[in-house]
C-alpha positions in Angstrom: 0.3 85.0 -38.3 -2.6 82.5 -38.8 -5.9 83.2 -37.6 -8.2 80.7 -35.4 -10.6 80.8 -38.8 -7.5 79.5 -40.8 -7.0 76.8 -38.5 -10.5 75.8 -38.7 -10.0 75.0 -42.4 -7.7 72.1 -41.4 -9.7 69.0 -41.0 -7.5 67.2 -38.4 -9.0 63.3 -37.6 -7.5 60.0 -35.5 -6.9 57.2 -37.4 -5.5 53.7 -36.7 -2.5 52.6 -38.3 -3.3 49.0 -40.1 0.3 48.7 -42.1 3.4 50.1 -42.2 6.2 49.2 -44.9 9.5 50.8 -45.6 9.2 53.3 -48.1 12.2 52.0 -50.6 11.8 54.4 -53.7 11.7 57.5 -51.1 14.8 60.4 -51.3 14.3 60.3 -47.5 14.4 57.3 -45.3 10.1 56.8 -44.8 7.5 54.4 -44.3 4.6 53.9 -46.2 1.4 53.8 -43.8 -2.1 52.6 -44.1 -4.5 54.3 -41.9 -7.8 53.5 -40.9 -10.4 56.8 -40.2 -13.3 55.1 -40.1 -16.5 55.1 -41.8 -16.8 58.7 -42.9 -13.3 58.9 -44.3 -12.5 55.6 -45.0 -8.9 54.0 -45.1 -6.1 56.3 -46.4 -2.4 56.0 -47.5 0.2 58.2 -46.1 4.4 58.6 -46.5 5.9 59.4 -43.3 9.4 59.9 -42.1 9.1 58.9 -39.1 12.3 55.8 -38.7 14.4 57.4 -36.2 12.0 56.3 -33.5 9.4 53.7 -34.9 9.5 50.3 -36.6 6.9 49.0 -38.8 5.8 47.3 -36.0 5.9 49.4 -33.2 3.4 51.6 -35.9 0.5 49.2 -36.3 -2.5 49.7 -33.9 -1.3 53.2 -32.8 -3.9 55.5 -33.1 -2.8 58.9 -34.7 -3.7 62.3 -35.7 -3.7 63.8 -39.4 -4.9 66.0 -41.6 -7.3 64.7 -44.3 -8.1 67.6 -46.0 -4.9 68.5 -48.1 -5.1 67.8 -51.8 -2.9 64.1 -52.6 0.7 64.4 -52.7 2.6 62.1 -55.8 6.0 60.5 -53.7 8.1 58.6 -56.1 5.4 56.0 -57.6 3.6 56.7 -54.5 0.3 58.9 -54.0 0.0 60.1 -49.7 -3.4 61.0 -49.0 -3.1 62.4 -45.6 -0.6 64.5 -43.6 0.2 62.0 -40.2 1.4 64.9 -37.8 4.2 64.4 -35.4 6.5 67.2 -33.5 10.2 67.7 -34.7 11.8 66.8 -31.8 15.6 65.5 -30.5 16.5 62.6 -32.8 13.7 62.3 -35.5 9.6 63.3 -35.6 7.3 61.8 -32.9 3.8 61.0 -33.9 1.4 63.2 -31.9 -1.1 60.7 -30.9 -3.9 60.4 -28.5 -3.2 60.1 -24.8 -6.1 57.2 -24.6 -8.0 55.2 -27.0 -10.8 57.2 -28.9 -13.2 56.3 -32.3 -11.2 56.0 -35.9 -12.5 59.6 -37.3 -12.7 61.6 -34.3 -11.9 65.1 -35.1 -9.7 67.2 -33.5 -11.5 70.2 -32.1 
């Protein structure tokens, strides 16, 4: 079981999503996302197989929630910064997003 001091490690932040590509050299059908944090964090890349509900562009300028503190992860010839959480749910992932617009870098808490 985790404890609340283990979660607290996760550094969990909205960002904006400014691209999203289809993710070709991927075992796994994926996209290829740009997200912007904001200042402190800056603009981050992230692989995320999330097709069975989104488009590239239902994905840009939706706000969603990640964590940014896991070391980079090598895809293919692709490096994904960030860890874009959704919910396995009935027919693919959904992004878990916020319910209104709030500030690139806001951290979960």
């Amino acid at each position: 079981m985790a404890t609340f001091d283990e979660f607290m490690k996760l550094d969990i932040r909205v960002g904006t999503i400014t691209a999203a590509r289809v993710f070709e050299k991927a075992r796994k059908p994926a996209y290829q996302l740009t997200v912007d944090f904001g200042e402190e964090i800056g603009v981050k890349k992230s692989s995320a197989q999330i097709m069975d509900h989104y488009t590239p562009e239902d994905l840009v300028g939706k706000q969603v929630l990640a964590v940014v503190n896991f070391p980079p992860r090598q895809i293919a010839d692709f490096m994904s910064e960030v860890l874009v959480l959704g919910t396995y749910s009935e027919g693919g992932v959904v992004l878990v997003t916020p319910d209104m617009a709030v500030k690139n870098g806001d951290k979960l808490g």
